[in-house]
C-alpha positions in Angstrom: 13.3 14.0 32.4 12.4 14.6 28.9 10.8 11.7 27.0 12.7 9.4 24.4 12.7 10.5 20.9 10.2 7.3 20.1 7.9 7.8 23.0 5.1 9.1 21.3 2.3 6.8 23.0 0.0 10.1 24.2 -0.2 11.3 21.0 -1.2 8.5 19.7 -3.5 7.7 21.9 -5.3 11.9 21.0 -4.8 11.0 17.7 -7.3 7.9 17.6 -9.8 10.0 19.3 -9.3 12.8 16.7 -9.0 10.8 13.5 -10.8 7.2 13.9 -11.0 6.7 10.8 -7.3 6.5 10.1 -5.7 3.4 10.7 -3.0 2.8 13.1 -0.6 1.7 11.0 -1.2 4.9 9.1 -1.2 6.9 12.6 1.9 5.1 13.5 4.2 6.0 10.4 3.2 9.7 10.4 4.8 9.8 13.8 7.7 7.9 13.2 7.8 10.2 9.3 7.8 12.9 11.6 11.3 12.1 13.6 13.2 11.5 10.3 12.5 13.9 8.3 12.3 16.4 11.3 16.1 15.7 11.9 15.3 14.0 15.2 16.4 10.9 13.8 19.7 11.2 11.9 20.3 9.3 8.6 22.0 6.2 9.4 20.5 5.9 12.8 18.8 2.6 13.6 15.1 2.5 14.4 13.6 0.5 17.3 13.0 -3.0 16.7 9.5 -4.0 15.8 9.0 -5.7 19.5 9.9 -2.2 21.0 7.5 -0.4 18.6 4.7 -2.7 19.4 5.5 -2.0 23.0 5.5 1.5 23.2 2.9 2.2 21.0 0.6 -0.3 22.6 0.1 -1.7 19.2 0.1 -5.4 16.9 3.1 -6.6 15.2 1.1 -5.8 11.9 0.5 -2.1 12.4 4.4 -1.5 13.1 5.3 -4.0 9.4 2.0 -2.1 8.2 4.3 1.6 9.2 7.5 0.6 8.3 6.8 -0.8 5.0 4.9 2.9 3.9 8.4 4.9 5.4 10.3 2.1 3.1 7.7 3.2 -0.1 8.7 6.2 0.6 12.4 5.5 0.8 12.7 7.0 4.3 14.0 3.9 6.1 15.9 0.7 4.7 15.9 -2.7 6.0 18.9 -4.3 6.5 19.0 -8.1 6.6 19.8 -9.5 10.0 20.4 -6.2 11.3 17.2 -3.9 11.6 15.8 -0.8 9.9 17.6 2.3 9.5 17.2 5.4 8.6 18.0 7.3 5.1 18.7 10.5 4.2 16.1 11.6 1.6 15.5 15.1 2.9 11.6 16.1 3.5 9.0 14.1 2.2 6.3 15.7 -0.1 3.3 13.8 -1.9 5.3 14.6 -5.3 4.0 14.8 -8.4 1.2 12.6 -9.8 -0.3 12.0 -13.4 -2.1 15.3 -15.0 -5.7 15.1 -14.3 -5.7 12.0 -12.3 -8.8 12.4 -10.5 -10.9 9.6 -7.9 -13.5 11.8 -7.2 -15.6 10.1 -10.4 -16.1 6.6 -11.5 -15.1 7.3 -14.8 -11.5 8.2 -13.4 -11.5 5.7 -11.6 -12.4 3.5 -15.0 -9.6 5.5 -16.8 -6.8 4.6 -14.2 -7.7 0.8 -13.9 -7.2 0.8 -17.6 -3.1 2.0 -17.8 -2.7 -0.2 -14.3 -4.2 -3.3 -16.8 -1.4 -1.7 -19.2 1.6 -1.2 -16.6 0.7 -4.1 -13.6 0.2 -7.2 -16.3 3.9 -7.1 -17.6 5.2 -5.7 -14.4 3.8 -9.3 -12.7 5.4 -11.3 -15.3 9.1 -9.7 -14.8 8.9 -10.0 -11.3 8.1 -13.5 -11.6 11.0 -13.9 -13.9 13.5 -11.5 -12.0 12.2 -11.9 -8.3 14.6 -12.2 -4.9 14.3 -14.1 -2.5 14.3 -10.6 -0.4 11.5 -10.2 -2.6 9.6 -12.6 -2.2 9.5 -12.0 1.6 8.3 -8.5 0.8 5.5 -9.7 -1.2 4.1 -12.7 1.5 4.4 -10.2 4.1 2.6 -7.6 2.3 0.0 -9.7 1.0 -0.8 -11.1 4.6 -1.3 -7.8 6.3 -3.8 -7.4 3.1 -5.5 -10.5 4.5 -5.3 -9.8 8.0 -7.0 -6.4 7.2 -9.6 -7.9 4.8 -10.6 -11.1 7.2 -10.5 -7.9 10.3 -13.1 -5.8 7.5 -10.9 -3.3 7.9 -9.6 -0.8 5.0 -7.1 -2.4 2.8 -6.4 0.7 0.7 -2.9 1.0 1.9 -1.8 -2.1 2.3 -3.1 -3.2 -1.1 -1.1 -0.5 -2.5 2.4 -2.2 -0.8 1.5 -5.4 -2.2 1.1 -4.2 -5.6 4.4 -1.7 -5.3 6.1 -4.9 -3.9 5.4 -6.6 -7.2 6.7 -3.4 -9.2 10.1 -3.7 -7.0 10.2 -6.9 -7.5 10.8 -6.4 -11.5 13.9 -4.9 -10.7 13.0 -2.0 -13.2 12.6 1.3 -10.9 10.2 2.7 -13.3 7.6 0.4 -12.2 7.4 1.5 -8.4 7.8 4.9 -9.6 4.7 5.4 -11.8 2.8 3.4 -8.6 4.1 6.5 -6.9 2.3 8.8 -9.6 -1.0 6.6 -8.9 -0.8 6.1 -5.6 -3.9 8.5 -4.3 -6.4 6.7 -6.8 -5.0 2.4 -6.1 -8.5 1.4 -4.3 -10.0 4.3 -4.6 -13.6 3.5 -3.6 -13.3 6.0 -0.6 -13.2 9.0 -2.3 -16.0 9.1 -4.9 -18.2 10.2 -2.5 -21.3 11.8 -4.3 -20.6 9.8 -7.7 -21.9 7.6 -6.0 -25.3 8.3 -6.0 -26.4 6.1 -2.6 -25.1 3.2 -4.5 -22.8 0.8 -2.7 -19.5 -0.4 -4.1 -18.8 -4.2 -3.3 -15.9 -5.7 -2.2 -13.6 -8.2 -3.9 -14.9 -11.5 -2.6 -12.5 -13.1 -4.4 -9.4 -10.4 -3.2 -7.2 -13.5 -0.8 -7.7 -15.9 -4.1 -6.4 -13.5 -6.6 -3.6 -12.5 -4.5 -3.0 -16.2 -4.0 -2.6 -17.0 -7.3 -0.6 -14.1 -8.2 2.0 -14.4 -5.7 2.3 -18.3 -6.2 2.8 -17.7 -10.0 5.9 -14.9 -8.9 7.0 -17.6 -6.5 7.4 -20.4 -9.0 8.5 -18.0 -12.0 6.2 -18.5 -13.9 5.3 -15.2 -16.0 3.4 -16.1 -17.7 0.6 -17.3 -15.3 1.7 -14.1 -13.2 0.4 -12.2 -15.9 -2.8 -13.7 -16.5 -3.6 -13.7 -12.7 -2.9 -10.0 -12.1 -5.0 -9.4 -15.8 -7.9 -11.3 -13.8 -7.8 -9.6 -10.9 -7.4 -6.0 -12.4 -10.0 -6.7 -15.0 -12.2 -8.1 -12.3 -11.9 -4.8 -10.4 -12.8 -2.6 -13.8 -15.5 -4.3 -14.1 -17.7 -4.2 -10.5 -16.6 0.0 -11.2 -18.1 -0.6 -14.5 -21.3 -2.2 -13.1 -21.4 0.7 -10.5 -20.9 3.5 -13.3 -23.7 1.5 -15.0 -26.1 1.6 -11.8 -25.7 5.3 -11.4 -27.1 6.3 -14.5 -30.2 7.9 -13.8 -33.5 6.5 -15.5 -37.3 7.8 -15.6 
């Protein structure tokens, strides 16, 4: 008897032997990415619930929300309230395009790119604040607390730090916004890759990351732009400037 379209558990299980440094959540929508776009799943057809998922795949109630919110990103899957998740028809999915020269391989690109977010992220906090859903708003909480759960677990919290801050961009209800996160997506937290640039110097960690976030979402919750703004200003300027203290620590001195 063949297996089920969605019982993918022994690959899963090769997979985290093979790639342990990947997180499951990001394990876990690669598979599922796999079954849409692969025709296996037809537009319109209606994904397992997030209690089957987590009992197939042997996995938390986090890592599914952690999946389905990257095939949502990437407009493969919507959710409908009261009803479940479904599939879209978006044809195959590609990494698209992203901004001429953007590179995360140096600190100084990374310095480059945390400027235009400052530029792009500020006003996009303060629309959402004024133009947020309540749908929204749901998005956001539940992005920011797999964020938390990952940053408490000292896990990685590339991706899901990226959802919280496209769920902000939706949230404006301009689609530009989420669209140049798209361009930037590779270099949002992009510690990871500078490899060499390094120079055997460490790059700290927000310790402050669950505060900022705070205060950002409560400003979007109560509306207030204005205070939205100035809390995602503080938190991306606080980020430019540990990269800055890092390009600063890798100059070489006799």
């Amino acid at each position: 008897m063949p297996k089920p379209v969605w019982d993918v558990t022994g690959r899963v299980g090769v997979e985290q032997a093979e790639r342990k440094t990947e997180s499951l959540s990001a394990r876990l929508s690669e598979l599922l990415r796999e079954r849409i776009v692969s025709g296996a799943v037809k537009p319109g057809d209606k994904l397992p619930s997030e209690a089957e998922l987590t009992r197939v795949h042997s996995v938390s109630r986090t890592v599914v929300r952690e999946a389905m919110a990257a095939l949502r990103i990437e407009g493969l899957v919507e959710a409908r309230r009261g009803s479940g998740v479904y599939a879209l028809d978006r044809g195959p999915v590609s990494d698209g395009q992203s901004l001429t020269g953007l590179t995360t391989g140096r600190i100084t690109g990374v310095i480059e790119l945390l400027e235009i977010r400052g530029a792009v992220e500020v006003r996009a906090a303060g629309l959402a604040a004024m133009r947020r859903s309540n749908a929204n708003i749901d998005t956001i909480l539940d992005a920011n607390n797999v964020v938390a759960e990952f940053y408490r677990k000292n896990e990685p919290t590339r991706e899901a730090d990226y959802r919280f801050h496209y769920a902000i961009a939706e949230a404006t209800q301009n689609t530009f916004f989420p669209q140049f996160l798209n361009l930037i997506r590779t270099g949002m937290v992009p510690r990871q890759d500078l490899g060499k640039s390094l120079a055997g110097h460490v790059y700290t960690r927000n310790p402050a990351l669950l505060q900022e976030h705070r205060q950002i979402v409560e400003a979007i919750i109560y509306q207030d732009a204005a205070a939205a703004e100035t809390a995602m200003e503080q938190h991306l300027e606080g980020n430019l400037a540990r990269y800055r203290a890092l390009l600063r620590d890798t100059i070489t001195t006799e």
